[in-house]
N, C-alpha and C positions, 0 to 999 in steps of 0.2 A: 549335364549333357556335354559330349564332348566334340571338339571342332568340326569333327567328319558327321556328328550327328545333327549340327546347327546347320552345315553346307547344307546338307541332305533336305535335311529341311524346308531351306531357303528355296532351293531346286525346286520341292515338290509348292509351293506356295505360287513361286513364279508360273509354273507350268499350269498351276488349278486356275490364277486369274486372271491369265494372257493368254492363257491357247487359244479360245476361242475367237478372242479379239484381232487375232491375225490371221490374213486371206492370202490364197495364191492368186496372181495376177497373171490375164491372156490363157492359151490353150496349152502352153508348156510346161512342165516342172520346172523345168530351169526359166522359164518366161520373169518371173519378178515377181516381189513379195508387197503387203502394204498392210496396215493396222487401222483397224476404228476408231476414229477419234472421236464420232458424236453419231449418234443416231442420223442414218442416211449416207455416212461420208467415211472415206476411208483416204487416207497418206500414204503415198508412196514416194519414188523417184521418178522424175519427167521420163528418164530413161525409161521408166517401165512401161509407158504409153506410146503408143503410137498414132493415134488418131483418136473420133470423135466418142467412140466404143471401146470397153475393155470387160470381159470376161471377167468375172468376179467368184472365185470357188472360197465355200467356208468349212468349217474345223468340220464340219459336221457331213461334209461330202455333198449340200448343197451347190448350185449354180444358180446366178444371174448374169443380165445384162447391165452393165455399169454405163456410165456417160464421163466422158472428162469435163469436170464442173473448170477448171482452171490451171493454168500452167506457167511456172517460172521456169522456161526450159535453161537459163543461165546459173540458175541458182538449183538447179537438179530437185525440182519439188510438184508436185500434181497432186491436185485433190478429185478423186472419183467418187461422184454421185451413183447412189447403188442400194436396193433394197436389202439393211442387213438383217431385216427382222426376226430384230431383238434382240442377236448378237452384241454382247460387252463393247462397249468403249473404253480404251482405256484412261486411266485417270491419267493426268501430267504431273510427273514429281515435281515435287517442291524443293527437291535439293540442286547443288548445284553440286557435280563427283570433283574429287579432283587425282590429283597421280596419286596410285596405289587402291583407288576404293573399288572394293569389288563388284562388279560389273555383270549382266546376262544377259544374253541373246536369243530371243524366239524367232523361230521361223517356220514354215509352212511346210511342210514332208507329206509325201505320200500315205502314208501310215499315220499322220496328225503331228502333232506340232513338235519343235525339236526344242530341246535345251540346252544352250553352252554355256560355260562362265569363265570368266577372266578379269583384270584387272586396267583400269586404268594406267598407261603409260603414257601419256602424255597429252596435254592442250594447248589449244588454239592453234592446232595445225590448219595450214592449206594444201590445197589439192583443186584439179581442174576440174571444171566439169563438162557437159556431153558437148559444147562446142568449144571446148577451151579456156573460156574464161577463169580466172582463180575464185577459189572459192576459201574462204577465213574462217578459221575461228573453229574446227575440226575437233571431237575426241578422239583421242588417236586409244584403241584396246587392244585384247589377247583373247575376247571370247569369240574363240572359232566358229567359222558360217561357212557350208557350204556355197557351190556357186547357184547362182540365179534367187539369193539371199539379199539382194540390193533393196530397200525400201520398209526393210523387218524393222520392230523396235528393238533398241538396246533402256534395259530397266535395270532398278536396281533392286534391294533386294522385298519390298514388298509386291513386284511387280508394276511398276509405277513408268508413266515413260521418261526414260534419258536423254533419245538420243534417236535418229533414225542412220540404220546403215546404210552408208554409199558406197562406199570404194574401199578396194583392198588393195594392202600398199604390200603384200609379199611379206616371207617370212614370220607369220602368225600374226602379222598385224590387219587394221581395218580401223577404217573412221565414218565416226555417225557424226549427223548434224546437230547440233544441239539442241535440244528442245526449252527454250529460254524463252523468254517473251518477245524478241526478235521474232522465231521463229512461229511463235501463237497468233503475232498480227499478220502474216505471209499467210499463215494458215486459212485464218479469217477470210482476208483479202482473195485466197483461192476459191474457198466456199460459195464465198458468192457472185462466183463467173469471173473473177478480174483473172485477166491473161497476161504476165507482164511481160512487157516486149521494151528490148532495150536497144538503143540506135547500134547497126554493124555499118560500117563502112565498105564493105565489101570487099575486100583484097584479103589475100593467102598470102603470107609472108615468111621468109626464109630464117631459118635459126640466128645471133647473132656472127657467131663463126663462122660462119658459112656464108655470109653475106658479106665478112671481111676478105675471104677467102677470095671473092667470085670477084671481088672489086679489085683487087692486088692482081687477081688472073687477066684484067683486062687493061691493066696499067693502070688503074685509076686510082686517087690517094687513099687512104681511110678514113674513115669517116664516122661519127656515131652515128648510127640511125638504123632504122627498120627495113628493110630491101623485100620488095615487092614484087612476088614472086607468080601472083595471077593474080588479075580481078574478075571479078563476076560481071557478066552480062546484066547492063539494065540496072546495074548498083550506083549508090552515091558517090562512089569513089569514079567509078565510068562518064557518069554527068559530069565530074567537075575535072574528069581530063589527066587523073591519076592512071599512068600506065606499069605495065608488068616492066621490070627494073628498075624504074627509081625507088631514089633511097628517102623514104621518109623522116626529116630530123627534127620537125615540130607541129605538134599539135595541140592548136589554142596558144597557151604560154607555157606548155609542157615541151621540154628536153628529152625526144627519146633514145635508149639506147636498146632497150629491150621490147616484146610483147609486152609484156603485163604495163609499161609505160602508153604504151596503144591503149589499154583495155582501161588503165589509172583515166585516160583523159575522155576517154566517150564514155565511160560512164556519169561524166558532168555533164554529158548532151543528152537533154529530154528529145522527144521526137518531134520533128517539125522545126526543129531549131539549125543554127548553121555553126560550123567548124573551119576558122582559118589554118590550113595548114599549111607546111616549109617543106617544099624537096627537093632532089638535088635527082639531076637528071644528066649522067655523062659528069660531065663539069658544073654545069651549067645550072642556076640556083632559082627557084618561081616559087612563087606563091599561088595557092589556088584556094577558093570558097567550096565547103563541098556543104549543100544540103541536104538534111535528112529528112525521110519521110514521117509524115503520122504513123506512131502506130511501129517503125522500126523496123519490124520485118521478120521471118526466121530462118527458113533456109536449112541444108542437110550438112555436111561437111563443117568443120572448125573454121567459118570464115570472120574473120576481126570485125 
């Protein structure tokens, strides 16, 4: 058998024991995609949801009504409860790919399920997700996906799952989540209603550039830290008296100079718990206590 006959192959394999396992998500084609992972429940991206309900279409031109069983809206993950009767689940590969292994992408089309393939190009990328946050530990591929493909599996080549697609980083590339045993106990933890909510602070914060930028524009010295560019009404950072322009330069016993320094130190804060922080206001240098609520909170916009 020759190489183009073994692809060929692989293709028609993949397509015979995943098509069905993968649904379109909401009333849109372009709306989001998501995979069976066990009798009842299906994976996607938090992005694909939007509420308590989601539209569930299968291979087979069926419709139901789904329920959001649980959501890591930081970690870009949602599990929907959803009648898929009898529809496949797919199995979890056992491998682990790395650069170079051949890769394939299903996804949900109008006409039934699509098939790309590509290669592994790179791991443990990060990338942000729907509020910002970083997200680690990334496949980064070349198997081509249409838009509104957020939440497809990436498999290999017995059809097995890899990897779930999130984001697309331009020029033929895209990265899925790993499908590792990290991501099996998230799953789990989805499954059965846990909603993870991670402490926000509540403030919109300025790039670092541009916060050195705005501080030189007003005479004021440079400085490392985080520049505070709006808070939210009713947030923890409001309660404890953090205003829009100060410059935030420590939180806990962390040094910032960037976001993701912001994002390194609250994500050591469970909810309910409290955070000393250092900031510098004009000249002038305070301390304040800010505490978080039970529970964390979620909110629309990229708020820290």
């Amino acid at each position: 058998m020759s190489v183009l006959d073994e692809l060929s192959s692989s293709i028609e394999r993949v397509a015979a024991t995943a098509g069905s396992s993968v649904v379109r998500l909401g009333e849109s084609w372009r709306a989001g995609v998501g995979v069976i992972i066990a009798d009842g429940y299906v994976l996607t991206n938090a992005h694909n949801v939007g509420g308590e309900t989601v539209r569930v279409a299968f291979a087979d031109g069926s419709r139901v009504e789904g329920r959001t069983a649980g959501v890591d809206i930081d970690g870009d993950l949602a599990v929907v409860a959803a009648d898929t009767a009898g529809a496949p689940a797919l199995e979890w590969s056992p491998l682990t790919p790395g650069v170079g292994s051949v890769v394939f992408a299903v996804t949900a089309g109008q006409n039934g399920a699509r098939v790309t393939m590509g290669t592994v190009s790179s791991m443990a990328q990060g990338f942000r997700g729907p509020r910002g946050r970083p997200i680690a530990g990334a496949i980064e591929h070349t198997a081509p996906l249409v838009r509104g493909s957020s939440g497809s599996p990436l498999l290999d080549g017995e059809g097995r799952l890899l990897g779930i697609n999130t984001s697309r980083l331009g020029g033929g590339f895209y990265l899925a989540l790993p499908a590792d045993d990290s991501l099996k106990e998230r799953v789990e933890a989805l499954k059965s209603g846990q909603t993870v909510e991670r402490v926000r602070l509540g403030v919109g914060i300025a790039p670092s550039h541009a916060a050195r930028r705005m501080r030189r524009a007003v005479g004021l010295p440079e400085r490392d830290g985080v520049l505070v560019r709006m808070v939210e009404e009713g947030s923890p950072a409001e309660r404890a008296g953090i205003e829009q322009g100060d410059l935030i330069v420590l939180a806990g016993d962390r040094p910032l100079r960037h976001a993701d320094d912001l994002y390194a130190a609250l994500a050591e804060v469970r909810p309910g718990a409290t955070l000393q922080v250092q900031l510098v206001r004009g000249t002038d240098e305070r301390g304040v206590e800010v505490v978080f609520d039970n529970g964390g909170g979620t909110g629309g916009e990229p708020v820290h």
